[in-house]
C-alpha positions as CSV (number, residue, x, y, z in Angstrom):
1,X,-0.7,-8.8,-37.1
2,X,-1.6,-12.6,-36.8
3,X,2.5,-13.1,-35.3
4,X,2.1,-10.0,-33.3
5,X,-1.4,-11.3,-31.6
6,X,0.5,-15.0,-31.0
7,X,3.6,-13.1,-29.5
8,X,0.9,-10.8,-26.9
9,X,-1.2,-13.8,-26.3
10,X,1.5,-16.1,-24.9
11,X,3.2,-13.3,-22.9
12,X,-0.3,-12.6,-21.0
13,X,-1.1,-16.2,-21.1
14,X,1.8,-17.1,-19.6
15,X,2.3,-14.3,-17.2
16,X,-1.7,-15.2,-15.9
17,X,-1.2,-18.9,-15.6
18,X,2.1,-18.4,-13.5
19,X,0.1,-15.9,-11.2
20,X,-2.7,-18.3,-11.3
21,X,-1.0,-20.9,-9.9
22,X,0.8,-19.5,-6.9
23,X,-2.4,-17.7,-5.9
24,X,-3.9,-21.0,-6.4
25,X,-1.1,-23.0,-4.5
26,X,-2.0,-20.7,-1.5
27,X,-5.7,-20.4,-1.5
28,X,-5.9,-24.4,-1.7
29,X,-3.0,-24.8,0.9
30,X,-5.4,-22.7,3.5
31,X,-8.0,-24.6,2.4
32,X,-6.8,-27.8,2.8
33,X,-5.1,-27.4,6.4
34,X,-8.4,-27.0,7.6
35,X,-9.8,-30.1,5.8
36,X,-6.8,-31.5,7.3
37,X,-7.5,-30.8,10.9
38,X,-11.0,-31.4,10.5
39,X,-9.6,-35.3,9.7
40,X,-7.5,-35.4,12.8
41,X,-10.3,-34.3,14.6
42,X,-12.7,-37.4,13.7
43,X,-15.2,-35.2,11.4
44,X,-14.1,-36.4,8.2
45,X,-12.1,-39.0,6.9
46,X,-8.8,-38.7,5.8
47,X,-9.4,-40.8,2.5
48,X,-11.9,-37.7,1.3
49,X,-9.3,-35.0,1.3
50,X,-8.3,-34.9,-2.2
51,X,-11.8,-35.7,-3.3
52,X,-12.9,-32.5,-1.9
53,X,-10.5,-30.4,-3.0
54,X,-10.5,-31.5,-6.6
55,X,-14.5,-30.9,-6.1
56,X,-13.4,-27.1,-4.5
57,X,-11.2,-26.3,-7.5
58,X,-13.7,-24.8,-9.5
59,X,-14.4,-22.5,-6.7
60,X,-11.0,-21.0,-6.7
61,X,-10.4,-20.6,-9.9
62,X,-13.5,-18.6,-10.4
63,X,-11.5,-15.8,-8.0
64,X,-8.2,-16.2,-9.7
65,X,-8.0,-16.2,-12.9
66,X,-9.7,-12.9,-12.9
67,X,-7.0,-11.5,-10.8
68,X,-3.7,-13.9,-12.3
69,X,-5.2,-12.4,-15.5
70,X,-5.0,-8.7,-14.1
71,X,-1.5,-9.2,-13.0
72,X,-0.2,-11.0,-15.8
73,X,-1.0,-8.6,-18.0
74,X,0.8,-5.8,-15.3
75,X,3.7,-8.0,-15.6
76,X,4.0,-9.0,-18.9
77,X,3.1,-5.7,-21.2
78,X,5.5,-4.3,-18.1
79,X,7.9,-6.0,-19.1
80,X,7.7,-5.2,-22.7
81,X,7.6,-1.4,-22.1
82,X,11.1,-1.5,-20.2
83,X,12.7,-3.5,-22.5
84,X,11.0,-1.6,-25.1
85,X,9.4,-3.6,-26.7
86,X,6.2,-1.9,-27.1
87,X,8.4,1.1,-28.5
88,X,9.2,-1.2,-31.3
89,X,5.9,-2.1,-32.1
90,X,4.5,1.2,-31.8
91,X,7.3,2.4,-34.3
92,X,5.9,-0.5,-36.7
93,X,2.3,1.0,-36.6
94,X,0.7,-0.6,-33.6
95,X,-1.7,1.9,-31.8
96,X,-2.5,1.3,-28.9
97,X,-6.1,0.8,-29.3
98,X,-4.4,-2.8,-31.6
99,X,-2.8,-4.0,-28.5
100,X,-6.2,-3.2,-26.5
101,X,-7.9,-5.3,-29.1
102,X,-5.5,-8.1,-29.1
103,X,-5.2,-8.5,-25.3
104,X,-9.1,-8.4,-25.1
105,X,-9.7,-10.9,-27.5
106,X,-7.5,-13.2,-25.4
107,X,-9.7,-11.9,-22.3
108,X,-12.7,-13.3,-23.9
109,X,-11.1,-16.8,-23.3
110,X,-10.6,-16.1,-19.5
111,X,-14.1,-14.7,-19.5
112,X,-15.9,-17.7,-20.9
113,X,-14.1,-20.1,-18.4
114,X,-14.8,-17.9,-15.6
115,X,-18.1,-17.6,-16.4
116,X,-18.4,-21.8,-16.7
117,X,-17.3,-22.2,-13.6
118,X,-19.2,-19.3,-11.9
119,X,-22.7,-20.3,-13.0
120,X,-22.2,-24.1,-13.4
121,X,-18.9,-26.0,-12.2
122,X,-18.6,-24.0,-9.1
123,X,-22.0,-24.8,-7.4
124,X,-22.1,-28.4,-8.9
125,X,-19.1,-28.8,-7.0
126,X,-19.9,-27.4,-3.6
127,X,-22.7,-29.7,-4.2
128,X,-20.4,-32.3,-4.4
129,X,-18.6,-31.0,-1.2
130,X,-21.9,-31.1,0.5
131,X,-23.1,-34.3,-0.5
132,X,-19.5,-35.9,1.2
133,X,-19.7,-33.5,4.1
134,X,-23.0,-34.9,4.7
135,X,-22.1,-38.2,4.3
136,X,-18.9,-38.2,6.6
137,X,-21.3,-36.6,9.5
138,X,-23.9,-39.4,9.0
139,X,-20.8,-41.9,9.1
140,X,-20.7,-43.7,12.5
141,X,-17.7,-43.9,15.4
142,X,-16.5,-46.7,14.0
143,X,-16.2,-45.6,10.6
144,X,-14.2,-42.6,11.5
145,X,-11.4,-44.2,13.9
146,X,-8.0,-43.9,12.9
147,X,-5.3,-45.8,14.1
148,X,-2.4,-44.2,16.4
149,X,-4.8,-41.1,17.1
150,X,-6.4,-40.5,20.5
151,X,-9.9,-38.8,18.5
152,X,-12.7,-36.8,20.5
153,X,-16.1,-38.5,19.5
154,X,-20.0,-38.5,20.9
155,X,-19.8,-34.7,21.0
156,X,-16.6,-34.4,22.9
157,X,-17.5,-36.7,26.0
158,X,-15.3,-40.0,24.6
159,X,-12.1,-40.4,23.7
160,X,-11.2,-42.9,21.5
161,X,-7.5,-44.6,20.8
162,X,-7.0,-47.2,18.2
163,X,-3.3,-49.1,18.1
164,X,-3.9,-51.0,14.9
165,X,-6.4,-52.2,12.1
166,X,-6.9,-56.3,11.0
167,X,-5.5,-57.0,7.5
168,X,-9.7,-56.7,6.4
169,X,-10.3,-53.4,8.1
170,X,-13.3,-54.8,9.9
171,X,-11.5,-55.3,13.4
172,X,-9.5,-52.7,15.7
173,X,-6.4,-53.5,17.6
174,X,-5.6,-52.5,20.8
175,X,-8.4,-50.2,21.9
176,X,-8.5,-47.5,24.4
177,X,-11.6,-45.5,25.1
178,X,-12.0,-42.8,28.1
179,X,-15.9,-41.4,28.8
180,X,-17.4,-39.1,31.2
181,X,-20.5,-40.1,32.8
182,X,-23.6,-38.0,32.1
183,X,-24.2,-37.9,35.9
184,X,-21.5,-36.4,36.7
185,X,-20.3,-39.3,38.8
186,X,-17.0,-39.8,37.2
187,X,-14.9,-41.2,34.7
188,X,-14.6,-44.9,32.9
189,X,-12.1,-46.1,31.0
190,X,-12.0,-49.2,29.0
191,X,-9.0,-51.2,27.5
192,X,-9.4,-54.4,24.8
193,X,-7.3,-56.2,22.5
194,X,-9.2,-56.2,19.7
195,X,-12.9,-55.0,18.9
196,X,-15.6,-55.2,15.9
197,X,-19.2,-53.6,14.8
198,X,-22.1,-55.4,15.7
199,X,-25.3,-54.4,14.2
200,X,-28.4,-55.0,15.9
201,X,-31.1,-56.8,13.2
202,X,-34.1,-55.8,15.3
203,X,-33.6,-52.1,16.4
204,X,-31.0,-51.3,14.0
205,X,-28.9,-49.8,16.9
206,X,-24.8,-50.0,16.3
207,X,-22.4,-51.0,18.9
208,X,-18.7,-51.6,19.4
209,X,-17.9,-54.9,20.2
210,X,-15.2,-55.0,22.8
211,X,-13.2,-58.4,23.0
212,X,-10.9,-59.5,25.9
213,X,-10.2,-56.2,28.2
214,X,-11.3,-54.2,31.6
215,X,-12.9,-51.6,32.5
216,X,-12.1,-49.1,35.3
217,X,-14.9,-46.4,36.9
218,X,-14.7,-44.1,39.2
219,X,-13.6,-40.8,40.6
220,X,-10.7,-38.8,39.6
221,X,-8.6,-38.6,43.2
222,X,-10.4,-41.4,45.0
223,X,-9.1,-45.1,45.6
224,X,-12.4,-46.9,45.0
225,X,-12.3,-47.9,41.5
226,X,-14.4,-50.6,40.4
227,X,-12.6,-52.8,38.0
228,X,-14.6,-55.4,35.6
229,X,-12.8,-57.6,33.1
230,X,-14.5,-58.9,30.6
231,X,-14.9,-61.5,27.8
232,X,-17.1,-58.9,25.7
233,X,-18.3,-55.7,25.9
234,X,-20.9,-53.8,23.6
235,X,-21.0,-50.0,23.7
236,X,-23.3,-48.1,21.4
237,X,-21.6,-45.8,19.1
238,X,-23.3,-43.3,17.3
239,X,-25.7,-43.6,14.0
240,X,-26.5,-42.0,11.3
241,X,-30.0,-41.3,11.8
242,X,-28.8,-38.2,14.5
243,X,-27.4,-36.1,12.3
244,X,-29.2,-33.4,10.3
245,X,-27.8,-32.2,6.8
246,X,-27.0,-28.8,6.2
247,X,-27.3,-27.1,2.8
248,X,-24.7,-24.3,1.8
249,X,-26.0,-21.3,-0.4
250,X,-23.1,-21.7,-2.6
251,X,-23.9,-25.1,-3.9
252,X,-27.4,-24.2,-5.1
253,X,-28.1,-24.4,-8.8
254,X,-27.7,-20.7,-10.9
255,X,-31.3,-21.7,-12.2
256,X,-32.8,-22.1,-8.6
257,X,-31.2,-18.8,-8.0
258,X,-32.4,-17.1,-10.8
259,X,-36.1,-18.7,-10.2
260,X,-36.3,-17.5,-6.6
261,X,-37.9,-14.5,-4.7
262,X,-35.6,-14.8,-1.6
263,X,-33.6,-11.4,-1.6
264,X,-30.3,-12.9,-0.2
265,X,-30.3,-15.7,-3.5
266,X,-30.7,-12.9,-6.1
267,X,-27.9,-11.5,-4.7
268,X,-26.0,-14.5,-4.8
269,X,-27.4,-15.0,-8.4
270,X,-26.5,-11.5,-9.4
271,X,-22.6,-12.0,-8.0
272,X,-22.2,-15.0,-10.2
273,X,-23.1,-13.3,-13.5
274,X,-20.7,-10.0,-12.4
275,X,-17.9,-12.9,-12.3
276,X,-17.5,-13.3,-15.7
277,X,-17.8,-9.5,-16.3
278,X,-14.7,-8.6,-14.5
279,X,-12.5,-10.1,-16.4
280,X,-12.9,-7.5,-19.2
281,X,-13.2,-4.6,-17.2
282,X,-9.6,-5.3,-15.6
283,X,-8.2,-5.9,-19.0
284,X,-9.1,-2.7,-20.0
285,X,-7.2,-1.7,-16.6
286,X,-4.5,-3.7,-16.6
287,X,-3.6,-3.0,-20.1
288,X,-3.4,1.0,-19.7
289,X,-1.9,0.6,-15.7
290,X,0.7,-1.5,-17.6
291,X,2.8,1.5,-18.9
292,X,5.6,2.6,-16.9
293,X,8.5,4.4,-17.5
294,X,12.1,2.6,-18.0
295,X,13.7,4.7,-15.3
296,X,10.5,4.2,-12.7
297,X,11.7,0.5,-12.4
298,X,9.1,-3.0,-13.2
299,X,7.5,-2.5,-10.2
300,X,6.5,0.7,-9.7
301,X,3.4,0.4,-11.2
302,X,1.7,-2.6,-9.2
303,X,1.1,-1.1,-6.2
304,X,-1.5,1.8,-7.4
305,X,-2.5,-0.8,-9.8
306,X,-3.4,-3.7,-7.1
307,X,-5.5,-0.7,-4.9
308,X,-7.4,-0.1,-8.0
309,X,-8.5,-4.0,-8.3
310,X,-9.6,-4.7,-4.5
311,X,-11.4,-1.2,-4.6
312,X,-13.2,-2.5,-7.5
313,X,-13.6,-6.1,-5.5
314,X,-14.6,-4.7,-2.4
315,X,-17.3,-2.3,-4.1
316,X,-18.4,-5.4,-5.3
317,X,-18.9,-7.1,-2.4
318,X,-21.1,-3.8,-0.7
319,X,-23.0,-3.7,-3.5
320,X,-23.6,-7.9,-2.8
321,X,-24.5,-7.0,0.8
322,X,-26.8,-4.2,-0.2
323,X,-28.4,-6.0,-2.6
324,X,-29.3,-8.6,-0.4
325,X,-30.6,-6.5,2.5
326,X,-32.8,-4.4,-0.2
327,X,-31.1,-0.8,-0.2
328,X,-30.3,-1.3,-4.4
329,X,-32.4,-2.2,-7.1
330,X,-32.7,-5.2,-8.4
331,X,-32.9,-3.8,-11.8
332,X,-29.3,-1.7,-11.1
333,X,-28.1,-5.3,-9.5
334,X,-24.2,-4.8,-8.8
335,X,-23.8,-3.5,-12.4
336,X,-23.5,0.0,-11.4
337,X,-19.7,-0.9,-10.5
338,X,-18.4,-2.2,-13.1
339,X,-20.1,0.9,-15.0
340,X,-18.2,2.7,-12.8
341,X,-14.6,1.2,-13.0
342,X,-15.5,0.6,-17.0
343,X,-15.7,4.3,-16.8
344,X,-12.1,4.7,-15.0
345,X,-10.9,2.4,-17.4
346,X,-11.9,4.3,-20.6
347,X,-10.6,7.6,-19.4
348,X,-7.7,6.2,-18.3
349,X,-7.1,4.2,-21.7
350,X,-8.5,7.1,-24.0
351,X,-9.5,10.2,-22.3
352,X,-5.6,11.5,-21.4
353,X,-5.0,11.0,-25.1
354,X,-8.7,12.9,-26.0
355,X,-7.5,15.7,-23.2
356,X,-4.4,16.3,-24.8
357,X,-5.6,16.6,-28.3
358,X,-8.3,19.4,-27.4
359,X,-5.8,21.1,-25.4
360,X,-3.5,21.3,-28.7
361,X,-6.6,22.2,-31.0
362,X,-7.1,24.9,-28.1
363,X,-3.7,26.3,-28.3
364,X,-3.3,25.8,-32.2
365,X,-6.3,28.0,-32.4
366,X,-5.2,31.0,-29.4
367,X,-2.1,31.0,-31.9
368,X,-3.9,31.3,-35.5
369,X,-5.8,34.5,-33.2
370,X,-2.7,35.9,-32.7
């Protein structure tokens, strides 16, 4: 039994890290093309990126592996029933209810990560994500200029182009900036060779430092410009002190959402602990779903088997949304579902078997009548 547990084991294992990752490769992908135009747009800095998404992984793995884990076992046990395989070991005195307790015992490994990250990794990380967020919005102008970009700073009224950095990072090259006036009264635009960060010692205030260029205002349309050339120019550039943090519900501590009255946090704090708990109620799914008949082809049985698992997602999420707005319990909590599709899972695993049993005793005994 021990070779025959190894030899189901590395087939779901397998199977589940192979779905994992794609579904990984994609969620992240999304993920990260909006991190990615968040840099080009001046928000974050482009040095961050992979900081953030190594401190987001947790988060998607939390959603996947239940689901790689699902579909691996739909594709590998699937696998073994057309090439029959499970034939074999059912000749050999495997029940099924042996196969059921193998694959489950591997589940429990899946489960105990899942419910790691859920309840710990996951909102230390968002924390994480938070905390850099933060940061990057308390960063100043000068801090977030790229070179070769035009970027859209001081809430959309300057644009900003830098040409080039010094070898130290501390001085720009060939600046460009373009503002609207307040008033209304027009446009200015300002050229330099170089410029630096000066920071006042009294007030605190920041300001761009402008070196060796001109400055044009005026009117879109009309001819009177005013041009100024100058040896230096200071222009204040936003600080951190104007920008407000913002927390994100996901990144709170389990323990402050298990100590809280808020109705919205138990919620939250109830979805985290039905994480974990999917993961055997799909294994008991996947593993009777997985059967299929040679002739019906590998496939056949995914799609009925995939409806099942975002029925059982999306009941889920209701039962989230109700919980939170008060319609449910908080003693039922969202474990009336998985009830439910533990239920489905039962029948479906022993109750066609128990059916046809009684029906035989039922017709053995209409005969002995007889």
């Amino acid at each position: 039994m021990y070779i025959i547990f190894r030899y189901l084991t590395r087939q779901v294992l397998v199977s589940m890290l192979a779905v994992s990752g794609v579904l990984l490769l994609v969620f992240m992908s999304g993920r990260f093309i909006k991190y990615l135009a968040d840099a080009a747009a001046g928000k974050i800095a482009g040095d961050v990126l992979f900081t953030i998404m190594a401190y987001r992984f947790p988060g998607f793995l939390e959603l996947i592996l239940p689901l790689g884990l699902f579909i691996g076992i739909l594709l590998a046990y699937g696998r073994m029933y057309l090439e029959s395989e499970m034939t074999v070991l059912f000749a050999c005195g495997v029940s099924d209810r042996q196969v059921l307790a193998q694959t489950m015992v591997a589940s429990l490994v899946v489960m105990i990560v899942v419910g790691s990250m859920s309840l710990y990794l996951s909102p230390w990380g968002m924390q994480k994500v938070q905390d850099i967020i933060n940061q990057q919005k308390k960063a100043t102008e000068f801090e977030l200029l790229s070179p070769g970009r035009f970027q859209s700073l001081s809430s959309g009224d300057r644009v900003t182009y830098v040409e080039g950095l010094s070898d130290d990072k501390q001085k720009l090259l060939g600046v460009f900036i373009a503002e609207f006036k307040k008033d209304g009264s027009g446009l200015s635009m300002t050229t330099s060779d170089a410029g630096s960060q000066f920071v006042d010692p009294d007030t605190g205030s920041r300001f761009l430092v402008l070196e060796d260029g001109q400055r044009y205002e005026g009117r879109p349309g009309d001819l009177d410009y005013k041009v100024t050339h100058f040896d230096a120019y200071g222009l204040k550039i936003q600080g951190p002190d104007s920008v407000n943090e913002r927390a994100d519900e996901d990144a709170i501590p389990t323990l402050s959402l298990m100590r809280s009255d808020d109705p919205e946090m138990r919620a939250l704090f109830h979805w985290r602990l039905s994480l974990p708990l999917i993961v055997p109620v799909v294994t008991l799914l996947a593993v009777r779903l997985s059967r299929v008949n040679p002739r019906q082809g590998r496939f056949f049985h995914l799609l009925p088997a995939m409806m099942i698992y975002i029925t059982y997602l999306g009941l889920l999420i209701v039962a989230r949304d109700a919980l939170a707005r008060q319609q449910v319990p908080e003693w039922l909590g969202l474990t009336w579902v998985h009830v439910l599709f533990l239920a489905v899972g039962a029948w479906l695993q022993f109750g066609t078997a128990w059916w046809r049993k009684r029906k035989l005793i039922r017709e053995g005994r209409g005969h002995a009548k007889a």
